[in-house]
C-alpha positions in Angstrom: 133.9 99.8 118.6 130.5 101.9 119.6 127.1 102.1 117.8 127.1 105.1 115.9 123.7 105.6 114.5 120.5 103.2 113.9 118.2 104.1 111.1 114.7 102.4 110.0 113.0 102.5 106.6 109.3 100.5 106.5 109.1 98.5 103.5 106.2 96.9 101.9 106.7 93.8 99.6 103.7 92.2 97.8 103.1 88.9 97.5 103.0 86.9 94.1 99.5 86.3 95.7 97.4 86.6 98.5 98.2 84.1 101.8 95.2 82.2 103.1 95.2 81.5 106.5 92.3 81.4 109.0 92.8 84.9 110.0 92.3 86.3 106.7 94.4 86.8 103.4 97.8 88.6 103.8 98.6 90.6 100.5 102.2 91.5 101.7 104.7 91.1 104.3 105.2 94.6 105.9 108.8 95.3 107.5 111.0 97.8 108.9 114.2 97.8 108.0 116.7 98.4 110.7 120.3 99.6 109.8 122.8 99.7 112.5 126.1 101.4 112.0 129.2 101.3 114.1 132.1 103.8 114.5 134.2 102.4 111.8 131.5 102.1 108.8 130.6 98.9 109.3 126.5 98.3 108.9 124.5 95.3 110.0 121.2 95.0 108.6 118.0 93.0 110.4 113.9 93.8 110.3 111.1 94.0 112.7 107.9 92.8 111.1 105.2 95.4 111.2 102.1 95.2 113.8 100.0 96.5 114.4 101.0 98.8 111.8 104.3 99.7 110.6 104.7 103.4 111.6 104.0 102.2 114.9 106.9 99.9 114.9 109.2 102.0 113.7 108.4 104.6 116.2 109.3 102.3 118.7 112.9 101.4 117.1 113.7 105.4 116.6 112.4 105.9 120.3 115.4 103.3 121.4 118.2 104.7 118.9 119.0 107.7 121.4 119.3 104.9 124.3 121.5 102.1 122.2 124.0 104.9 120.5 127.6 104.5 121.8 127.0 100.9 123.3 129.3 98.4 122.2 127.7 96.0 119.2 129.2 93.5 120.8 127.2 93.3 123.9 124.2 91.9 121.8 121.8 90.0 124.7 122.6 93.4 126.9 121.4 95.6 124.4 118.4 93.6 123.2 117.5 93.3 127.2 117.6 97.1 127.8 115.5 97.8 124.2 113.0 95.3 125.9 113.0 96.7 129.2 112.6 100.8 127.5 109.4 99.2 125.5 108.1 97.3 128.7 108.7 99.9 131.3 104.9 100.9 132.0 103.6 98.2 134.3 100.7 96.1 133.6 100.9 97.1 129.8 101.1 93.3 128.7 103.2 94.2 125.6 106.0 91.3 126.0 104.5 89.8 123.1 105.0 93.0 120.7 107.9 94.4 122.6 110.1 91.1 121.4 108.6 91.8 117.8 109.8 95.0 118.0 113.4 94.5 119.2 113.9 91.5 116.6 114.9 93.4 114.2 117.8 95.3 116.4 119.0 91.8 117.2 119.2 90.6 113.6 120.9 93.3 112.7 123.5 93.4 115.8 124.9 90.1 114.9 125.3 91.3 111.1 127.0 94.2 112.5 129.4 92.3 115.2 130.0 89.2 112.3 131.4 91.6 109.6 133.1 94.0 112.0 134.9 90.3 113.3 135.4 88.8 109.5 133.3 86.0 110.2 129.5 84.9 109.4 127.6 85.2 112.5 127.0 81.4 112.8 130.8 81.5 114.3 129.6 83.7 117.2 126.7 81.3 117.8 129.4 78.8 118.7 129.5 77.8 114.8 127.6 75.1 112.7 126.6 71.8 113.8 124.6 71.2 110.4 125.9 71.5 106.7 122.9 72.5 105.4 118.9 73.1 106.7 115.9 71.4 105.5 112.6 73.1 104.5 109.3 72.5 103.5 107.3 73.4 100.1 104.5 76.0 101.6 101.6 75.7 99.4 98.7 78.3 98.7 95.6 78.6 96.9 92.0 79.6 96.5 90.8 75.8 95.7 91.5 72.2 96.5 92.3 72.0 92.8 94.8 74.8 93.6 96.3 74.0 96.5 96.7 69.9 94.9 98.5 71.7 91.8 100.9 73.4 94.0 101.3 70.6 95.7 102.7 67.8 92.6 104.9 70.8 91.7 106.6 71.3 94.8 107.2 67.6 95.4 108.2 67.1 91.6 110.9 69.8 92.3 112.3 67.4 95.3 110.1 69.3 98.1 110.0 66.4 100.7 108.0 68.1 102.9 104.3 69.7 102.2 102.8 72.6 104.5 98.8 73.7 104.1 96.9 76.1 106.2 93.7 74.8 107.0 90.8 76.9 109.1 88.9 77.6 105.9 85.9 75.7 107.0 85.7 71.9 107.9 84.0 70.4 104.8 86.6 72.6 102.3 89.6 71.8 104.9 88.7 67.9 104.2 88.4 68.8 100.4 91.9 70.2 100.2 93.5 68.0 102.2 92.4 65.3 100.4 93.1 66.5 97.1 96.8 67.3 98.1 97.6 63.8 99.4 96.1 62.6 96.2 98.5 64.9 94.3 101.5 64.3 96.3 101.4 60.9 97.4 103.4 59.0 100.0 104.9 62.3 100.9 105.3 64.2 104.1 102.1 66.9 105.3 102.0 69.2 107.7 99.3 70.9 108.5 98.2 74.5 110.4 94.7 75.7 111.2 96.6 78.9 113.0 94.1 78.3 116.4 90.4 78.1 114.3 89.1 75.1 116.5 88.4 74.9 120.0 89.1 71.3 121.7 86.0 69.8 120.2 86.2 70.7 117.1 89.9 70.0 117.1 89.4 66.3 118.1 86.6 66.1 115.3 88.7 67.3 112.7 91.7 64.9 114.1 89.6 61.8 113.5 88.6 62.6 110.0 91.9 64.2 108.9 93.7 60.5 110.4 93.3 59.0 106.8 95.4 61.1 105.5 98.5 60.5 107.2 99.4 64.4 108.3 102.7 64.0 110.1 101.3 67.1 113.0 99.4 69.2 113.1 100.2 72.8 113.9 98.6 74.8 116.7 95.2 73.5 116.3 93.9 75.5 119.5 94.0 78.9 120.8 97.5 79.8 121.8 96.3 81.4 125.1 95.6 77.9 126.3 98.2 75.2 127.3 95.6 72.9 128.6 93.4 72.6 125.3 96.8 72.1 123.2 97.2 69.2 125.8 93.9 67.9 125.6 94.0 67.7 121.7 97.8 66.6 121.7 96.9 63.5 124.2 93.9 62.6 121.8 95.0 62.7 118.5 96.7 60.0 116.5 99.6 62.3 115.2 101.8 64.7 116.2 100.5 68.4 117.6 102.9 71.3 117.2 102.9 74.4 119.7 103.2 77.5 117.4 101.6 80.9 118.5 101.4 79.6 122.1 105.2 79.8 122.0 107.2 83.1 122.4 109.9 83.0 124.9 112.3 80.1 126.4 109.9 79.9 129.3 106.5 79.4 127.0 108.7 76.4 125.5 109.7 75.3 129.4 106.0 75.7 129.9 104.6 73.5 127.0 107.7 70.7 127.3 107.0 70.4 130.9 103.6 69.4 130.6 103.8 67.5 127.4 101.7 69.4 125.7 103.4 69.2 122.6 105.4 67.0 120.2 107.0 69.9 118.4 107.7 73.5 118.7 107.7 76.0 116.3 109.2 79.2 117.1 111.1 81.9 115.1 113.5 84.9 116.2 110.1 87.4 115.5 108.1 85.6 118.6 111.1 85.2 120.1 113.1 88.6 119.7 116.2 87.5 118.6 118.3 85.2 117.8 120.0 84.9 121.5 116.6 84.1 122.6 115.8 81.2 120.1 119.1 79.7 120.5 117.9 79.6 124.3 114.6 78.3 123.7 115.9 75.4 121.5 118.3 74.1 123.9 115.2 73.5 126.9 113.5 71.6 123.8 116.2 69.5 123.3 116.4 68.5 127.0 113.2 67.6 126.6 114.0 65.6 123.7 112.2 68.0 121.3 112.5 69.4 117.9 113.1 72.9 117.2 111.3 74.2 113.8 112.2 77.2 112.8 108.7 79.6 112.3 108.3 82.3 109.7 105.6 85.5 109.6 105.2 87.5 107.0 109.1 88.5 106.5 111.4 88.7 104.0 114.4 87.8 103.2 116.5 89.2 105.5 114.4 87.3 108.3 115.4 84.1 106.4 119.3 84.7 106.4 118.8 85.7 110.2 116.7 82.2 110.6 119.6 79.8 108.7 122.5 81.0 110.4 120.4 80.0 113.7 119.2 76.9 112.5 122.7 75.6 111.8 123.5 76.6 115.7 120.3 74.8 117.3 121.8 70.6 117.6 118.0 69.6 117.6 116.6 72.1 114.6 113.9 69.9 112.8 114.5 68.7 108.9 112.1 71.0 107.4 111.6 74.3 108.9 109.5 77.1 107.6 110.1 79.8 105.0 108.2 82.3 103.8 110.2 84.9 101.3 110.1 82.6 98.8 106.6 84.1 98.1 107.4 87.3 97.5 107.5 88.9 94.1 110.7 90.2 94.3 113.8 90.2 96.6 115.5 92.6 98.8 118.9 90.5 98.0 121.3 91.3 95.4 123.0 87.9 97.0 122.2 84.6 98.3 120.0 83.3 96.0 118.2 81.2 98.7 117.5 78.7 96.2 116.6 75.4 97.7 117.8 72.0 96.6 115.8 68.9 97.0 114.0 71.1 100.1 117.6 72.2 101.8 119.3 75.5 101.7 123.6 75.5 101.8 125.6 77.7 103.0 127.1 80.5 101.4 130.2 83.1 101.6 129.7 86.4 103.4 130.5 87.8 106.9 127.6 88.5 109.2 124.5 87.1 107.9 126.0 87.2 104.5 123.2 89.0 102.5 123.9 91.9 100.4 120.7 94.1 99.6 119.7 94.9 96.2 118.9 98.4 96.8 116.7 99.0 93.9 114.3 97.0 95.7 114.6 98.1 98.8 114.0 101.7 97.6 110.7 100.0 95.6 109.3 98.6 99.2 110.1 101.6 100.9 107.8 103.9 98.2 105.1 100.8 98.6 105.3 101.7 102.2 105.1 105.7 102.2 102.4 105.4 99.4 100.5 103.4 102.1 101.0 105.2 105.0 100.0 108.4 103.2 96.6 106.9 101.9 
């Protein structure tokens, strides 16, 4: 069994709508597709998220397809390592970060590959399931706390348990919404990310008069450059405080457990690149007697599949992790449905990751993409 050929497509999928966060509005989630095919026919499928740009990306990934071509699929965390090593090779360059962005999408797709190629979902070769199912929360967006409080009753009326904000809009509107979302979705769980818009200060500030409403963390409220102010506001506030872009690698979550500097982690197979990687980094969490919650970047829904099969591997996953595709306006899946139930997603049939793609679709992103690049 031998890695015959790996191709990449960039694919553009819009939004339903514009993504607030405190960087800025995200229209779309921008992805190369990365197709790996073996000697016998079989094809795994996975996706690197697109940055700085997605040519760049997938220069990278053809770059490494010479390199990878004739290894054994198989030997997933060896060829992962080597990809890493290719993209990391000038010293000093400081790309660990990217590089494991880059290579994500070679790993998703290596355990699609191996899992069909072995008749089994890849979950089996992650030493199978320890959950039945995986919990997520109801991610709500809007323009206005009238908006955002809207989106709120609906999720929880659907059975959402869990409600997710961004926040970093500006203090006096970030108290508005909140306030209007508790009112809207009353005695249930929020969770809350300002994506690193306060510095220590302002983050203790905005801890004191964000207490009344009963957020159960708050998510990287700091800089991600900085364990010691994640500390500082972690040992101050009256909640939780979740470490999110300040985690990318099994030592960043070593690191941040070590020094109690955080109550959570949340972490995805993007930051991480790979699965392998996160099923590492979730198992020095749960030493530390800490919750794994599964991240999500502007992905589709490829990324999720990748994501679920992880999640039921990782003993200490948290009970409502983060997804994103839902937000899309279409699908690249012809299959699952990745239709949630009371805030949990089930298993389904399928070798690998189990997705089959709806090419129509795909073919749509991929013109969204070219039209892009060429303008």
């Amino acid at each position: 069994m031998k890695i015959k050929a790996i191709r990449t497509t960039p694919l553009t999928v819009p939004y339903t709508r514009p993504i607030h966060t405190s960087y800025g509005a995200r229209d779309a989630a921008r992805v190369v597709l990365v197709e790996i095919e073996d000697d016998r026919g079989n094809i795994g499928y996975g996706e690197s998220i697109a940055g700085p740009e997605l040519q760049s990306v997938k220069r990278l990934l053809d770059n490494l397809a010479p390199f990878l071509t004739g290894r054994d699929p198989r030997g997933i965390n060896a060829i992962i390592q080597q990809a890493m090593d290719r993209i990391l090779s000038l010293p000093g360059a400081g790309l660990n970060h990217f590089a494991r962005r880059v290579v994500a999408g070679l790993d998703m797709a290596l355990w699609d590959l191996v899992g069909k190629a072995s008749n089994v979902p890849a979950v089996t070769l992650m030493g199978g399931p320890l959950h039945d199912d995986v919990g997520y929360y109801a991610f709500i967006n809007g323009d206005t706390p009238e908006e955002l409080a809207i989106e709120g009753a609906k999720a929880v009326a659907t059975g959402s348990p869990v409600i997710y904000m961004k926040l970093g809009r500006g203090d006096d509107l970030d108290i508005a919404m909140v306030s209007s979302v508790r009112e809207a979705i009353g005695d249930a769980r929020l969770r809350l990310d300002p994506n690193e818009a306060w510095d220590v200060m302002k983050a203790r500030d905005m801890c004191r008069r964000l207490a009344p409403f009963n957020p159960e963390f708050i998510e990287q409220p700091v800089p991600g450059h900085s364990l010691a102010a994640l500390k500082q506001v972690k040992d101050a506030a009256p909640f939780s405080i979740a470490a999110d872009q300040a985690i990318h690698s099994p030592a960043d979550v070593f690191a941040y457990v070590s020094a109690g500097a955080a109550d959570v982690i949340v972490l995805g197979p993007h930051e991480t690149g790979g699965i392998a990687q996160l099923l590492q980094a979730a198992v020095i969490a749960e030493v530390a007697g800490i919750r794994l919650c599964i991240h999500a970047v502007p992905e589709t829904q490829i990324t999720t599949c990748a994501s679920f099969h992880a999640a039921r591997a990782i003993a200490n996953i948290d009970d409502a992790n983060q997804e994103m595709a839902y937000l899309l306006a279409e699908s690249l899946l012809k299959e699952p449905s990745l239709e949630l139930r009371n805030g949990r997603l089930a298993p389904w049939k399928g070798n690998g990751l189990g997705f089959t793609l709806n090419e129509a679709a795909v073919a749509r992103a991929a013109q969204r993409a070219q039209e892009e690049h060429q303008n």
